[in-house]
MARNU-343679 format. One record per residue (C-alpha): x, y, z. Coordinates in steps of 0.5 Angstrom, whole numbers, plus 500, padded with zeros to 3 digits. Example, Ala and Ser with C-alpha at 12.3 -4.5 7.8 and 13.67 -1.06 7.14 Angstrom:
BEGIN
   c1   c2   c3
  525  491  516
  527  498  514
//
This chain:
BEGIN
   c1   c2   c3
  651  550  502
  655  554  497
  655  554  490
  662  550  490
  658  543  494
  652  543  490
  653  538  483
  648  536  479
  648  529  477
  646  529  471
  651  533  469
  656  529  471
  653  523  467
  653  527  461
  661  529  462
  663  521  463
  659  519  456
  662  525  452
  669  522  455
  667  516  454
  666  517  447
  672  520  446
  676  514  449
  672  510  443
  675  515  438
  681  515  440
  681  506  440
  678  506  433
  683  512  430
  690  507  433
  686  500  430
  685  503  423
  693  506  424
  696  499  426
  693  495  420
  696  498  414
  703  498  418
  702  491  420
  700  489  413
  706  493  410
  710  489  414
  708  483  413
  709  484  406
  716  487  406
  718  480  410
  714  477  404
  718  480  399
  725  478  403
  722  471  404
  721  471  396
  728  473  395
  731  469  399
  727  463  396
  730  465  389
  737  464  391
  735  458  394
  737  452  391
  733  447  388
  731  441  393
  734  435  392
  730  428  389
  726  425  396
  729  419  399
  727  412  394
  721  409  397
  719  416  400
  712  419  397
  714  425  393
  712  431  397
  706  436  396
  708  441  391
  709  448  394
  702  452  393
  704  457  387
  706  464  388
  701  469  387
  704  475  382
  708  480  385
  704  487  384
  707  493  381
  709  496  387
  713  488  390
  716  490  383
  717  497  385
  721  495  391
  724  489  389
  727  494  383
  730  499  389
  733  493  393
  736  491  386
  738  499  385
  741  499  393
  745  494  392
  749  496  385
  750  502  388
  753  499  395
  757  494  391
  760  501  386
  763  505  393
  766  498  395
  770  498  388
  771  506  388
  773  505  395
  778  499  393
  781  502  387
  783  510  391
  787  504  396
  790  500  390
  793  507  387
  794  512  395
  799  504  396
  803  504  390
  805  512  391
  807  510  397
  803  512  402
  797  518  404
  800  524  400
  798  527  393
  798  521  387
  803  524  382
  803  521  375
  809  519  372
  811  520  365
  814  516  360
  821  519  360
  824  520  352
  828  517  348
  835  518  350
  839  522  344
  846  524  342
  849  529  338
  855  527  333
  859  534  330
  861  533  323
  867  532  321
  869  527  328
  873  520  326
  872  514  330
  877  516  336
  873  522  337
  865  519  337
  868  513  340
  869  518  346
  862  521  345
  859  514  345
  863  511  353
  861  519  356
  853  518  354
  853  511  357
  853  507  351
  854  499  353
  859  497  348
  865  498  344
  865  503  339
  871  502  336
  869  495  335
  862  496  333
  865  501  327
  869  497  324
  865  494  319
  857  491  318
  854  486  316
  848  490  313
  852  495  309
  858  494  304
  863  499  303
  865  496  296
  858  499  294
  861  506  294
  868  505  291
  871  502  298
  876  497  296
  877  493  303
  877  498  308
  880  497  315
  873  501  318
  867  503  316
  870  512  317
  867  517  313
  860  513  313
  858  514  320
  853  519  318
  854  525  323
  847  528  326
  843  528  333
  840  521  334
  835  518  337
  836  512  342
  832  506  345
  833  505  352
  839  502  355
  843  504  348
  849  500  345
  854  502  341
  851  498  335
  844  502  336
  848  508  335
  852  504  328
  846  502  324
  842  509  325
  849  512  323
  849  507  316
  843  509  316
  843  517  316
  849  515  311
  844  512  306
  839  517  306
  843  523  305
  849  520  300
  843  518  295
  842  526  295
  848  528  292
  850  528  285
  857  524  283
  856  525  276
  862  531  277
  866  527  281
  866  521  276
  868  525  269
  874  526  274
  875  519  276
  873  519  282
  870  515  286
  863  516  292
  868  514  297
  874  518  293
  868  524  295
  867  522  302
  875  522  303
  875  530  300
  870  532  305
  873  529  310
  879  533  308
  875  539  308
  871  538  314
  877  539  318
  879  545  315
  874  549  314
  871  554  319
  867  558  314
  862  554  311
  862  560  303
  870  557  304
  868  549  303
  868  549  295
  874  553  295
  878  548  300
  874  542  294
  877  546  288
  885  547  291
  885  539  292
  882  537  285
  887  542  282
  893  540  287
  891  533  284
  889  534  277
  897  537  277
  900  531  281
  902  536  287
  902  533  294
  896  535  298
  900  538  304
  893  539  308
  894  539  316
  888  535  318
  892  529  315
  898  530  319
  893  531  326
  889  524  323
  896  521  323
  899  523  329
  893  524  333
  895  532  335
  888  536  335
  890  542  339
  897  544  339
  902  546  334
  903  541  328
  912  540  330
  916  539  324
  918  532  326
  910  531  325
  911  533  317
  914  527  317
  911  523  320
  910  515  317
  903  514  315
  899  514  309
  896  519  311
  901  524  311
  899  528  305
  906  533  306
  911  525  304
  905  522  299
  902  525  293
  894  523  291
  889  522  296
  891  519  303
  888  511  303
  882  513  307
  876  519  310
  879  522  316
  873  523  319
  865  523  318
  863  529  314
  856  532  314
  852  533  308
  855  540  306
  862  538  306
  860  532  301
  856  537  297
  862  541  296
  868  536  295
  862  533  288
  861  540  286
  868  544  287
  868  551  285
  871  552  279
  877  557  279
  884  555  279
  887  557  287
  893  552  289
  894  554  296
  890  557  301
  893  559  308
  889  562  315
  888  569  314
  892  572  321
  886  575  326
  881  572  323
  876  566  326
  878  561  321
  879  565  314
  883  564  308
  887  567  304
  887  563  296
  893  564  291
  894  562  285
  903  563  285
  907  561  290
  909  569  290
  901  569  293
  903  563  297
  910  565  301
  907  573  302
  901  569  305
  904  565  309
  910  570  312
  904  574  314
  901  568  319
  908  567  321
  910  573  324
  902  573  327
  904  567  331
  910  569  333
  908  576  336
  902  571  339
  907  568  344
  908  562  339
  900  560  338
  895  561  333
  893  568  332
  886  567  333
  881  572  336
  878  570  343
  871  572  341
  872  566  335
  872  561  342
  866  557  342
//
């Protein structure tokens, strides 16, 4: 007999006790385990059950003749951990219901951009504005007003309002409300009308006459709206602003001597020629703006003027010129007399001018614009 055929009995009894053992520990280890996890979650479903039980509604009366049925046993207090978990449901469920809105308002915004590219926001787009230049009549801004889009007549809406009394300012009976519509840059509602455009001029109109002192007018027995008539005047002759007050003083002069005002705008307002050479068939035309066949002041403004020619038709400059011709190869200058010797020689030279220019204005190019 080998070493490897002999076994000692008793070791081997040993052996299966030691295993034994461990088996048992092993049983009692798994045991132990299973009671708390079975325990937490007898107490998670205890925890939804109380849940759902405060939701519930309340039962409703039993059935008459019925005996009332036995109270339900109370609940034991929730221990700090229940109110622990019962916190973290609470938490879990605010938390899920703040993504779903999330979620719900990047939807709303990516479908009212129209589709999956980028959102862009829009800006309010600004008010519409419009530039009137000074010294523009009726005809001219009317002109303005249809180009930009402004609903309405404007003709029909400057003839006169409401809201504002030409007679304040020394009008008797007007046939328009010219020379009070105010020129400057305005700023309109959406969707302008002509009358939107109206009542800002009036207005504008308003603001600026109160800055302007008559007082020298009126020792002259001119009236605000006498005024508003000589700026006009001067607005549409004058190019070089240091000129306005002298062109003022040559009309104040001419109508304190009771000569004719013979001033070209008044024949280009009569006729409506604003460009081209005024014909001697247009010195003479009917109208009571023609300043050349009546004497005094024409019945009204021949255009609106702005601010600084209002200031200047008030406050003329005190020097005695009669007569102003435009100097030849100038932008818009003047050559003032006092005589007619000053005024023939003045005018020969820009006759002469315009001939050699082909019959046209002797104006620089670079005076364009």
């Amino acid at each position: 007999m080998t070493d490897a055929d002999w076994s000692d009995p008793l070791a081997e009894d040993e052996a299966a006790r030691e295993r034994e053992r461990r088996r048992a520990e092993r049983e009692a280890r798994r045991h132990e385990g299973g009671v708390p996890r079975r325990q937490s979650r007898a107490s998670v479903g205890d925890r939804v059950k109380d849940l759902l039980a405060q939701d519930a509604p309340p039962p409703g009366p039993p059935p008459s003749g019925s005996p009332p049925p036995p109270a339900p046993p109370s609940r034991p207090p929730s221990s700090p951990k229940d109110v622990y978990w019962r916190r973290r449901l609470y938490a879990v469920g605010a938390l899920a219901a703040a993504l779903v809105a999330i979620v719900g308002i990047g939807a709303a915004i990516r479908h009212s951009s129209g589709g999956g590219g980028d959102t862009v926001a829009t800006q309010a787009k600004p008010a519409p504005t419009l530039t009137i230049p000074e010294g523009y009549d009726r005809r001219e801004v009317a002109a303005i007003a249809s180009k930009a889009g402004l609903r309405g007549d404007y003709l029909k809406a400057s003839q006169s309002s409401k809201r504002f009394d030409p007679a304040k300012y020394g009008a008797q009976s007007p046939q328009t409300l010219e020379g009070f519509l105010f020129p400057a840059t305005y700023e309109l509602p959406r969707h302008p009308t002509a009358d939107d455009l109206v009542v800002r001029q009036l207005a504008a109109f308003k603001q600026n006459i109160s800055q302007v002192s008559m007082r020298y007018a009126q020792s002259k027995n001119l009236t605000t709206y006498d005024v508003l008539i000589i700026a006009s005047m001067i607005e549409r002759e004058v190019e070089v602003p240091k000129e306005r007050k002298l062109v003022a003083a040559v009309i104040y002069n001419r109508l304190h001597g009771a000569m004719p005002l013979q001033i070209d705008a008044t024949i280009r307002y009569a006729t409506g020629n604003f460009t081209k050479p005024i014909s001697q068939s247009e010195l003479q035309v009917a109208s009571p703006y023609n300043t050349y066949t009546n004497s005094g002041l024409p019945p009204g403004p021949i255009g609106n003027p702005g601010l600084a020619s209002i200031q200047a038709a008030a406050h003329p400059a005190q020097v005695p010129y009669l007569y102003y011709v435009v100097k030849p190869n100038t932008c818009g200058q003047h050559t003032f007399a006092t005589t007619d010797a000053q005024f023939n020689r003045a005018k020969a030279a820009y006759d002469k001018a315009r001939a050699a220019n082909g019959g046209n204005a002797p104006t620089p190019a670079r005076c364009a614009g």
